[in-house]
C-alpha positions as CSV (number, residue, x, y, z in Angstrom):
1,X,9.1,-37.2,196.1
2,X,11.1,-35.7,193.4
3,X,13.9,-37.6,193.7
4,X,11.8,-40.4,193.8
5,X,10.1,-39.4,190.5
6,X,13.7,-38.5,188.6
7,X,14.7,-42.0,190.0
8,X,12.3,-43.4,188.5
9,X,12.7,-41.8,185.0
10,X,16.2,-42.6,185.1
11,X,15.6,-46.1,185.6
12,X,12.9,-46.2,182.5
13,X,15.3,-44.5,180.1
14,X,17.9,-47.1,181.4
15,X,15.8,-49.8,180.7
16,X,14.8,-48.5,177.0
17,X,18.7,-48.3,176.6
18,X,19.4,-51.8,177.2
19,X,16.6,-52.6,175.2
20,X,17.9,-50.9,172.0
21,X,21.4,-52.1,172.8
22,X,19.4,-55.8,172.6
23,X,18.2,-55.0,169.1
24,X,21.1,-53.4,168.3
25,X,23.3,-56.3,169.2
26,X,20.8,-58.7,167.5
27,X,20.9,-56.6,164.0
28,X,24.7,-56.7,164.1
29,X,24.7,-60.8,164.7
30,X,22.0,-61.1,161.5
31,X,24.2,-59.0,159.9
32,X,27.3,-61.0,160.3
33,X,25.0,-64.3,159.7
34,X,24.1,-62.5,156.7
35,X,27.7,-61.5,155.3
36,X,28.6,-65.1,156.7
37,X,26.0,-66.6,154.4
38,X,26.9,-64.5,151.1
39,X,31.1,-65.5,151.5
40,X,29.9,-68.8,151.8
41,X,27.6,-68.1,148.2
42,X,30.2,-66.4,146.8
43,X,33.2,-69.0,147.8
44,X,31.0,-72.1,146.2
45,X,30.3,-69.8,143.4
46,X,33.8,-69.1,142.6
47,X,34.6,-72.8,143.3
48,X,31.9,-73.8,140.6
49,X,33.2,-71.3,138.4
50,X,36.9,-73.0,138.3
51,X,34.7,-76.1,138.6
52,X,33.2,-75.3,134.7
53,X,36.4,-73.5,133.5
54,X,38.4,-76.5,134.6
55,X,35.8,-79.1,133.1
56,X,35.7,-76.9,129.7
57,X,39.1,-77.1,130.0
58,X,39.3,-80.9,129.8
59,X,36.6,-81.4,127.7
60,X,38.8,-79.2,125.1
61,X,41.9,-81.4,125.6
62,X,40.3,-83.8,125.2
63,X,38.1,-83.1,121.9
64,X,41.6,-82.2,120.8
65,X,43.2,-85.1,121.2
66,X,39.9,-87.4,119.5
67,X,40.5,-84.7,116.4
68,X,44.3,-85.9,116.2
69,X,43.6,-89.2,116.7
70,X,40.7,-89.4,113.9
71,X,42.6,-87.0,111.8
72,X,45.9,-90.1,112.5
73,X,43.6,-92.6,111.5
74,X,42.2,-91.1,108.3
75,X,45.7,-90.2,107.4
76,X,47.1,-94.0,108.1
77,X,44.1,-95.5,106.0
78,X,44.9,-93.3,103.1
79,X,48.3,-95.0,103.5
80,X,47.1,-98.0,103.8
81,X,44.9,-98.3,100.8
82,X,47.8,-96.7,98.6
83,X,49.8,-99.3,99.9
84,X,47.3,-101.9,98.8
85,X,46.8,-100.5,95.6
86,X,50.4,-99.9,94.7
87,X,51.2,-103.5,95.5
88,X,47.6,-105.2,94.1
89,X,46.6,-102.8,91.4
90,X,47.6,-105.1,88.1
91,X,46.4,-108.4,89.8
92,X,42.8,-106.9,90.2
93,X,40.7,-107.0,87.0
94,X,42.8,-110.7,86.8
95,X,41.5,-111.9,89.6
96,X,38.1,-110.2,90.1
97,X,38.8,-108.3,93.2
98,X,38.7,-104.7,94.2
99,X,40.1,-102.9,97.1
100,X,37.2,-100.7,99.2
101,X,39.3,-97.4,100.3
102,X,36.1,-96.8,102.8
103,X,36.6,-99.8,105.2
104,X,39.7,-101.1,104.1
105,X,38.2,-104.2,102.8
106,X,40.1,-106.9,100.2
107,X,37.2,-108.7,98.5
108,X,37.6,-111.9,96.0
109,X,34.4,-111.1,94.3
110,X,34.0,-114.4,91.9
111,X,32.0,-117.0,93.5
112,X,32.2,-119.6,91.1
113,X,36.4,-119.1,91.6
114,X,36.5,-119.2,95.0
115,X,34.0,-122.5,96.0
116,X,31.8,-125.0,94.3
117,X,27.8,-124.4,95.2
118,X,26.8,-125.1,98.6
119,X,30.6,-126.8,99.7
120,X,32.9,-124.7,102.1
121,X,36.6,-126.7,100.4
122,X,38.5,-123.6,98.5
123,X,38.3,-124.3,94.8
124,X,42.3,-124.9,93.2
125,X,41.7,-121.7,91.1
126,X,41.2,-119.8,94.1
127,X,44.2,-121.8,96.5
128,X,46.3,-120.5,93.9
129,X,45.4,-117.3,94.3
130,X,45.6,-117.4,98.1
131,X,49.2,-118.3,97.2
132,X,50.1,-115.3,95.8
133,X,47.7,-112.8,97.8
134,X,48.2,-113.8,101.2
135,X,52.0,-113.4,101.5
136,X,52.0,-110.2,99.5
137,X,49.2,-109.3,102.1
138,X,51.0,-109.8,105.0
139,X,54.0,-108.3,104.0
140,X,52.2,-104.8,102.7
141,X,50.1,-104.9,106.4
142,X,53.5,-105.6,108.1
143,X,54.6,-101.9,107.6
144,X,51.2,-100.9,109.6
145,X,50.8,-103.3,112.6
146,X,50.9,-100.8,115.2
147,X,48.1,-99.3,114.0
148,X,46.5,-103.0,113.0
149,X,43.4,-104.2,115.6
150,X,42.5,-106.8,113.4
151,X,42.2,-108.7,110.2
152,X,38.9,-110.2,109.5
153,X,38.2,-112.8,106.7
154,X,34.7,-112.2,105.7
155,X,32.2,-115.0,104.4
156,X,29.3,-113.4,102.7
157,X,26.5,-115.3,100.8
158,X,23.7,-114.3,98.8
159,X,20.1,-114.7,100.5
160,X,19.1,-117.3,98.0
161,X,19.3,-121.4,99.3
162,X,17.3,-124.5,97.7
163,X,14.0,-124.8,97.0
164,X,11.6,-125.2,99.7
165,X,13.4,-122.9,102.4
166,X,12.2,-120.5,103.8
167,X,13.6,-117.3,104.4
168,X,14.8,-118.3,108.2
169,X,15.9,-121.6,107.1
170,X,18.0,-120.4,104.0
171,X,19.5,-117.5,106.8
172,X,20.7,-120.3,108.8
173,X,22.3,-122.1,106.4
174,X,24.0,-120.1,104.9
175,X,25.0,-119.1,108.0
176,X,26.6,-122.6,108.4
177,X,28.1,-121.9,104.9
178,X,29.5,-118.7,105.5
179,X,31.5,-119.7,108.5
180,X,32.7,-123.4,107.0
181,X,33.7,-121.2,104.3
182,X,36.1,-118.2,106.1
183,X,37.7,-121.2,108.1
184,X,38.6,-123.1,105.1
185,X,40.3,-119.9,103.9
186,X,41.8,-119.3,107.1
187,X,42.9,-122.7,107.3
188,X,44.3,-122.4,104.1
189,X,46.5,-119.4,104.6
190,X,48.0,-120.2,107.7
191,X,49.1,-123.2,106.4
192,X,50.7,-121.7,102.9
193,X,55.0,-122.6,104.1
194,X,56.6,-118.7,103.0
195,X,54.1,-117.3,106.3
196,X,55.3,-120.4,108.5
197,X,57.2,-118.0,110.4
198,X,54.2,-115.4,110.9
199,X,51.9,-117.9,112.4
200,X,51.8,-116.4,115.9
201,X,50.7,-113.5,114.8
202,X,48.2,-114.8,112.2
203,X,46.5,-116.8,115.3
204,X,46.3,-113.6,117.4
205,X,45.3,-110.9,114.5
206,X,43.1,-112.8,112.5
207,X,40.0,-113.8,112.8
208,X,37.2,-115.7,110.5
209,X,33.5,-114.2,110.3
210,X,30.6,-115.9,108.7
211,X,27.8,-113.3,108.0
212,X,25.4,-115.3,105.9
213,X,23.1,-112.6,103.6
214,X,23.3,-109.8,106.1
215,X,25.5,-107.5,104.0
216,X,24.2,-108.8,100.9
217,X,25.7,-106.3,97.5
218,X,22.1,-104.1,96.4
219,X,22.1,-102.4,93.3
220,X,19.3,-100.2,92.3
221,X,17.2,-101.8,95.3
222,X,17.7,-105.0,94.3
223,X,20.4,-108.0,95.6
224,X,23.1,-108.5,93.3
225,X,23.1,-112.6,93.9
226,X,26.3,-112.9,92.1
227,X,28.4,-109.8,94.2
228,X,26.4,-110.7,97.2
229,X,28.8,-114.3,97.1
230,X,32.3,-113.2,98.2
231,X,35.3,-113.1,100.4
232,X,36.6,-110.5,101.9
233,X,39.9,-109.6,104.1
234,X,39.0,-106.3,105.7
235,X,41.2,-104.4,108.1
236,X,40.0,-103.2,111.7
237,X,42.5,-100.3,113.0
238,X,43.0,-99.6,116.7
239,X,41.6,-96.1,116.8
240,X,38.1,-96.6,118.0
241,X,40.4,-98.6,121.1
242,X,42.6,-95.4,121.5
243,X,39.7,-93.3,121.7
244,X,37.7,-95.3,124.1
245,X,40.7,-95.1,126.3
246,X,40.7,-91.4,126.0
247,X,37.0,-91.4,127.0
248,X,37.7,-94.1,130.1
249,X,40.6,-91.6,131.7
């Protein structure tokens, strides 16, 4: 009878151990799910450090090398204009022209020299001073084509047309005239004989833009109609294209 007591007691506490070993053993698996879990955290944690260290990283280079190139660019229009001025300073006030140092712009700033009202044929005064410009042009730009997008020959008008426009029609046409007017030039100067050799280039580079009144010359918030009626050869550099492939990886 005792025995079969003590049996029995022996038997309980057996059964409480292997219940406790259960919980035990099931504490010590959450436990390694648990430390599973937080190497897992701390490994993607660590890899999204480097991650933002390595994109900081970039981002830096690459900042750096948008500072060089603007600071390249700056520097090569500063040496552009001086070139411009050096060679075009004393023909200037002669022909009515000035050099913009801001854009890089050439602009013939006499209407009634360059074309008769309304007509798009260049005026004699101003073929003659194409003659002399344009190779003198090409020659100073020559020393800068690797850094050379494009040059543009502007046509700008005033926003003034006959009577009875309106402003939409006058817009148009002069639209019309604008562009009538940059090809003539164009025309012109790739036909002048000491650039005959430089026409590949002129055909690739150069480009004729009509803009009608839409950069009209305001002075004390009012259009200058005279200023507002000229040509211009402006030069586009190739650093917004080095950027952008900077940007595009």
């Amino acid at each position: 009878m005792l025995d079969s007591i003590i049996g029995k007691t022996s038997i309980n506490e057996q059964e409480d151990d292997n219940q406790w070993l259960s919980v035990s053993d099931l504490m010590a698996g959450l436990m390694m799910v648990f430390l599973f879990i937080s190497i897992v955290l701390m490994r993607n944690a660590l890899i999204e450090r480097d991650n933002v260290k390595e994109l900081a990283e970039t981002y830096q280079v690459e900042r750096d090398k948008v500072k060089e190139i603007a600071a390249a660019y700056q520097d090569n229009k500063v040496r552009i204009y001086d070139a411009l001025m050096s060679e075009f300073r004393s023909d200037l006030v002669l022909w009515d022209a000035a050099i913009s140092k801001k854009d890089l712009s050439f602009n013939f700033q006499s209407p009634e020299v360059l074309f008769d009202i309304g007509e798009i044929s260049v005026k004699p005064t101003f073929q003659r001073i194409l003659d002399d410009f344009f190779p003198r042009y090409l020659s100073v730009i020559n020393k800068f084509k690797g850094s050379i997008e494009e040059v543009r020959i502007e046509g700008h008008t005033s926003s003034r047309w006959g009577s009875g426009a309106s402003i939409d029609d006058a817009y148009f046409k002069n639209m019309d005239l604008s562009q009538g007017r940059t090809r003539s030039v164009l025309s012109y100067v790739y036909n002048i004989e000491s650039v005959r050799n430089q026409r590949q280039w002129i055909k690739e580079n150069i480009a004729a833009v009509g803009y009608s009144s839409s950069k009209r010359i305001i002075i004390n918030g009012s259009e200058d109609v005279k200023r507002s009626r000229r040509v211009t050869f402006r030069l586009i550099t190739n650093s917004e294209t080095q950027i952008l492939k900077i940007i595009e990886g």
